[in-house]
C-alpha positions as CSV (number, residue, x, y, z in Angstrom):
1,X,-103.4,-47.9,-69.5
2,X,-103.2,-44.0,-68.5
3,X,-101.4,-43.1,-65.6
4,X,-103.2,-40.1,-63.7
5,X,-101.7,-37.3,-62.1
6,X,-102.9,-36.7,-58.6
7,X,-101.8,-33.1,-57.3
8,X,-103.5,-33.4,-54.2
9,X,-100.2,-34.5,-52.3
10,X,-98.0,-31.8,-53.8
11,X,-100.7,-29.2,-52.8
12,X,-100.6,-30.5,-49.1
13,X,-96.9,-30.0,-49.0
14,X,-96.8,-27.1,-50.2
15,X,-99.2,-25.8,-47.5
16,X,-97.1,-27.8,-44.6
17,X,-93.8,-26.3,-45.6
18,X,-95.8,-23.1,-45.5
19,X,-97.0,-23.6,-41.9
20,X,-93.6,-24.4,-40.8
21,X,-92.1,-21.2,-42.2
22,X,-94.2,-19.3,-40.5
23,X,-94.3,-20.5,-37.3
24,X,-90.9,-20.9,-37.1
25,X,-90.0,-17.1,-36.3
26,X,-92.7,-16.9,-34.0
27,X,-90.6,-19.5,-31.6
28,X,-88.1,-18.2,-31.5
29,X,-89.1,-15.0,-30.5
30,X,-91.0,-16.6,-28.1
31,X,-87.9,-18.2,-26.6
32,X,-86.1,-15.0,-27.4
33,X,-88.5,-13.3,-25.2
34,X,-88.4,-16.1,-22.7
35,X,-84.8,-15.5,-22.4
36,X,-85.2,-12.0,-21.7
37,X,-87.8,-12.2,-19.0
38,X,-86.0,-14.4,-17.1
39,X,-82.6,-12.3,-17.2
40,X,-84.7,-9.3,-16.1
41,X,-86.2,-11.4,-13.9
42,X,-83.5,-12.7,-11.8
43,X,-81.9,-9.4,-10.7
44,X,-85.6,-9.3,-8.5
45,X,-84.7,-10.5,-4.8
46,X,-87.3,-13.2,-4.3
47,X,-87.9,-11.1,-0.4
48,X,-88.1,-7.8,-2.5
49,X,-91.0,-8.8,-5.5
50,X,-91.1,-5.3,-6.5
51,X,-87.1,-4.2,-6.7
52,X,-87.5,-1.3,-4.0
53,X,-84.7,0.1,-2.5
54,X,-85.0,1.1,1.2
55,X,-84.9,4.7,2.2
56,X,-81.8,4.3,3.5
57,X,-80.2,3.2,0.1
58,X,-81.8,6.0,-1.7
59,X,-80.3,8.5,0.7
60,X,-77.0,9.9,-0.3
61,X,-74.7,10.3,2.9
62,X,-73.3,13.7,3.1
63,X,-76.3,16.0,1.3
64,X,-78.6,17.7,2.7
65,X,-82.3,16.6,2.4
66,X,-84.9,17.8,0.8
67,X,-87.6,16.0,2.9
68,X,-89.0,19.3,4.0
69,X,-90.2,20.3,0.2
70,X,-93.6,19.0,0.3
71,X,-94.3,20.0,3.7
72,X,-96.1,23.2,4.3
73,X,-95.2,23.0,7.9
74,X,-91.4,23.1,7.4
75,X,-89.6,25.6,9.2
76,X,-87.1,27.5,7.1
77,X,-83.6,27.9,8.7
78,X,-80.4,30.2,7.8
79,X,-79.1,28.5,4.6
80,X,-81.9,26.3,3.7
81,X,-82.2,26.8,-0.4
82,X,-86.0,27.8,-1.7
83,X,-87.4,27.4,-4.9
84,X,-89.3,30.5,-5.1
85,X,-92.4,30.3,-8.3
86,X,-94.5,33.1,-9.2
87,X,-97.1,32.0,-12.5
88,X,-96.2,33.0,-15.8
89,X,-93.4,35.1,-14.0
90,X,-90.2,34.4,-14.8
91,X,-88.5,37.5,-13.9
92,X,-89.5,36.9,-10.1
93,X,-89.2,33.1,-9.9
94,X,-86.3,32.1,-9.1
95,X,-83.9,29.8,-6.3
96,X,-82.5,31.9,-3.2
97,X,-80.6,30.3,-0.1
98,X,-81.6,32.2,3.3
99,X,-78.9,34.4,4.9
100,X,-77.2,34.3,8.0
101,X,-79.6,37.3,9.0
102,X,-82.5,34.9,8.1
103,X,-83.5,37.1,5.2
104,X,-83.8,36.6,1.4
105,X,-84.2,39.0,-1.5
106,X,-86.7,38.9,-4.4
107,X,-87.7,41.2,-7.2
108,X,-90.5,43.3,-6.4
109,X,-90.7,42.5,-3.1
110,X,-87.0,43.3,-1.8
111,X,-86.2,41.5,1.8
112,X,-87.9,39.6,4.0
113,X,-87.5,37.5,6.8
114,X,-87.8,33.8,5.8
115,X,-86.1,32.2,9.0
116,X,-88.7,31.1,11.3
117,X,-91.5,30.8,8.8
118,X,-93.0,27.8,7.6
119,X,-93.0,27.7,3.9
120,X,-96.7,28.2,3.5
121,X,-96.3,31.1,5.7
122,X,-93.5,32.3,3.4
123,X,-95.3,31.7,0.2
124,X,-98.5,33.5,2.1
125,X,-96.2,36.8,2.7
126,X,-94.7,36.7,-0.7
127,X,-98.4,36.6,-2.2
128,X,-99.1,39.0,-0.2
129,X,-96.1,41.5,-1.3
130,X,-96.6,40.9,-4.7
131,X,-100.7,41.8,-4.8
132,X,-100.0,45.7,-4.9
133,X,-97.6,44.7,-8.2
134,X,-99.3,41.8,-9.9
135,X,-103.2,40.9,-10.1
136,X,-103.4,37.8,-8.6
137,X,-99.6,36.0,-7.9
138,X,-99.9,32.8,-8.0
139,X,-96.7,31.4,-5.4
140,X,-94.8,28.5,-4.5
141,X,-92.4,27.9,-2.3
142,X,-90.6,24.6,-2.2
143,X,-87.5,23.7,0.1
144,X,-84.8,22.2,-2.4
145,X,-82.1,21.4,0.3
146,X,-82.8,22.0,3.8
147,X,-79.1,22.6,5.0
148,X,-80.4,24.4,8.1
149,X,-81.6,21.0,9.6
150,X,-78.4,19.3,9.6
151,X,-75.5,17.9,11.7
152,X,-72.2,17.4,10.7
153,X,-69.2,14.2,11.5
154,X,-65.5,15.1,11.5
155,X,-62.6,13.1,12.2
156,X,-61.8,9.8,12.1
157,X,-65.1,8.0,10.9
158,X,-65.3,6.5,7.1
159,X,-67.6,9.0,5.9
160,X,-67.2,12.7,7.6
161,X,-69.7,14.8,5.9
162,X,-73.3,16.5,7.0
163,X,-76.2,14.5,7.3
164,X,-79.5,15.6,7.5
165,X,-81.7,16.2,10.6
166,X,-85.0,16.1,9.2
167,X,-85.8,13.1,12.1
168,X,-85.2,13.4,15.2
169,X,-81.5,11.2,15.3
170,X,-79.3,10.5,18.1
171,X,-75.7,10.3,17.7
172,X,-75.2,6.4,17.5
173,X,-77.8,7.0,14.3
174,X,-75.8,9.9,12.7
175,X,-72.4,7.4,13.7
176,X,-73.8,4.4,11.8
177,X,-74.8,6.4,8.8
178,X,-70.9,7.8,9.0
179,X,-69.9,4.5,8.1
180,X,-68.2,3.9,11.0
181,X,-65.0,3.9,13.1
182,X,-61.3,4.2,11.1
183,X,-58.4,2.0,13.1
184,X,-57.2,4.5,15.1
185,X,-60.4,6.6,16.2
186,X,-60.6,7.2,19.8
187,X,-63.6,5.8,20.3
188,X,-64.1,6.6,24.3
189,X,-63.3,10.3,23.7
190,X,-66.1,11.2,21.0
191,X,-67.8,14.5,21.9
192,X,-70.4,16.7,20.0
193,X,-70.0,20.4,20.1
194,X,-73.2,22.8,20.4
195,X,-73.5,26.2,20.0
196,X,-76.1,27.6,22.4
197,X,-78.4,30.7,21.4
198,X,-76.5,33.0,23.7
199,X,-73.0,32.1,21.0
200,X,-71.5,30.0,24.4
201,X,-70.4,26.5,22.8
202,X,-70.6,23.3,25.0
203,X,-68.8,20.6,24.3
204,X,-70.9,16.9,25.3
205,X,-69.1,14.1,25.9
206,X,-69.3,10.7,24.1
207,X,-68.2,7.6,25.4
208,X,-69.1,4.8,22.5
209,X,-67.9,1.6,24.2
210,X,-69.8,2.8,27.7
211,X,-72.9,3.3,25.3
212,X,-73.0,0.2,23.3
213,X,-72.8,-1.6,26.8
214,X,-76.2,0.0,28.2
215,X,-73.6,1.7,31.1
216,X,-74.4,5.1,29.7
217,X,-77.0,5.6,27.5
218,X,-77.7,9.5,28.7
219,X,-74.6,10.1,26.5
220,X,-75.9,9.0,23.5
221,X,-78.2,12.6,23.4
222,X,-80.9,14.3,20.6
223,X,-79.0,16.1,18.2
224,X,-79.8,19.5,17.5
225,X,-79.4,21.3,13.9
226,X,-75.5,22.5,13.6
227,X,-74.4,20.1,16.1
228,X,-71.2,18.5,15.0
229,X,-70.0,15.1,16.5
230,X,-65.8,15.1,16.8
231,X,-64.6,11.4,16.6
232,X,-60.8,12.1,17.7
């Protein structure tokens, strides 16, 4: 009797083992991945889908703000910093902060009074210079830190600094952003000194506990660019 060789099982094996090797890697990336996702995943408040940060976190306490850039109709204060752009002019472009006069300097087109303008107005005049030197200039003018809308906190608060005024903000709003009271901080004696056009300074009182209670709430006034709340 002849025994016969049957290969068929051998070849099925062979193909099975061959299966499992390949899908093997492909798991355990798949868990790999898995893993990953739900790491990245978890960070994500389940209120906040998306991971956004409020305006308030992005804002950096104590820096001016550049809110005014994109807005044609900001008006340009002493020592606001513009980013001044004339096309495929290097020489000219160039970043300038506005003078105590109100005034700035470019090439070309010397001084001119920026303070009081809004920047379209600004980039209008500049244009406008530049058309007897240059066939048509093509401006920009963008606000890169508008230091002339701001207020500042001094004394004993956790964060003295300046804080923007792009908003109108009262001074409980510029108080919280200050981080708050230190131990010692006369709280009933706060007081915010303004420096009227004439040069005469005023000095408005600032009673916080009074305020917080609804007594007085014509204390807690609009604060006006250079303002500066004292927190003995």
């Amino acid at each position: 009797m002849k025994f016969r060789f049957d290969s068929s099982w051998i070849i099925y094996f062979i193909l099975s083992l061959t299966i499992a090797l390949v899908s093997s890697p492909v798991s355990a990336a798949q868990t790999g991945d898995g893993a990953k996702l739900k790491k990245v995943g978890s960070s994500i408040s389940p209120s906040n889908p998306n991971n956004d940060v409020s305006g308030a976190e992005r804002r950096v306490p104590g820096t001016a703000s550049t809110d005014g850039s994109t807005d044609p109709n900001f008006v340009i204060g002493p020592s606001d910093v513009l980013a001044i752009s004339v096309w495929k002019e290097p020489e000219i472009t160039r970043t300038v902060t506005v003078r105590r006069d109100g005034k700035i300097s470019l090439p070309l087109v010397g001084e001119l009074v920026a303070s009081g303008l809004t920047t379209q107005q600004l980039q209008q005049t500049v244009t406008e210079k530049l058309q007897s030197f240059l066939a048509s200039p093509e401006v920009t003018v963008i606000v890169q830190e508008a230091r002339s809308k701001s207020v500042t906190v001094i004394g004993q608060v956790l964060k003295p600094g300046s804080y923007d005024l792009s908003k109108s903000m009262k001074v409980l709003d510029v108080l919280a952003l200050s981080g708050g009271f230190r131990d010692f901080a006369k709280v009933t004696k706060i007081f915010v000194v303004r420096t009227a056009p004439d040069g005469s300074v005023q000095q408005l009182k600032f009673n916080y506990k009074k305020v917080i209670k609804g007594r007085d709430l014509t204390e807690n006034i609009e604060l006006q660019p250079n303002d500066t709340i004292v927190v003995p």
